[in-house]
N, C-alpha and C positions, 0 to 999 in steps of 0.2 A: 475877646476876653475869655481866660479860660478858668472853669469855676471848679470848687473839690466835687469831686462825685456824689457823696451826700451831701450837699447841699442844696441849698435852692434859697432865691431871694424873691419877695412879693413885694411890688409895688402899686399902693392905694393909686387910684385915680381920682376916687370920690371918696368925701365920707363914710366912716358906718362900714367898714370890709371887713369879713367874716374871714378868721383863718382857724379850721377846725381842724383836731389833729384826730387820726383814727389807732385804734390798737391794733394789734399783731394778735393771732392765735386763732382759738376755733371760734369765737363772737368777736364780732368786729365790734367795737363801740367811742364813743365820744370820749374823750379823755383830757381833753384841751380846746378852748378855744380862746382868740384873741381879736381884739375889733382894731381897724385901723382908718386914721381919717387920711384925708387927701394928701400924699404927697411921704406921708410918714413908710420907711421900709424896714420889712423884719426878714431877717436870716435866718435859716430854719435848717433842722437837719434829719434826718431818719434814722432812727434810732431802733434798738432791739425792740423798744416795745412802741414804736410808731411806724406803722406801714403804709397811711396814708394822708394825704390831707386835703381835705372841703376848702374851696377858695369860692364865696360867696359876693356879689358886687363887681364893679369895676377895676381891674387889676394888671400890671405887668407881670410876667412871672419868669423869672430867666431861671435857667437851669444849665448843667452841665453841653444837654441837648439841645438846648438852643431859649430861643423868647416866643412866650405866647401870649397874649392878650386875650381874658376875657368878656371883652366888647365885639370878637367876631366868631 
């Protein structure tokens, strides 16, 4: 399957999954966060003022580049 470039999809494994969004510019900081339980998926995109994002917990995370899980 093939995804848009900005994008990316995070899939809970468990409850309680931490998805932090970070800023763009000369101080990185917190600007967004969202919890996700078991099974529930969010669609996410990068944006002028997000350059990164904290994925905290048990998770899928497909991306343009491929799928990674972080449970390994």
């Amino acid at each position: 399957m093939e995804y848009p470039k900005d994008y990316f999809i995070v899939k809970a494994k468990e409850n309680g999954v931490s998805v932090i969004g970070l800023t763009r510019g000369r101080d990185t900081r917190f600007h967004h966060s969202e919890k996700l339980d078991k099974g529930e998926v969010m669609l996410a995109q990068f944006t002028e003022s997000t350059s990164a994002v904290k994925i905290r917990g048990k998770a899928e995370i497909m991306t343009p580049f491929g799928r990674i899980s972080t449970e390994e």
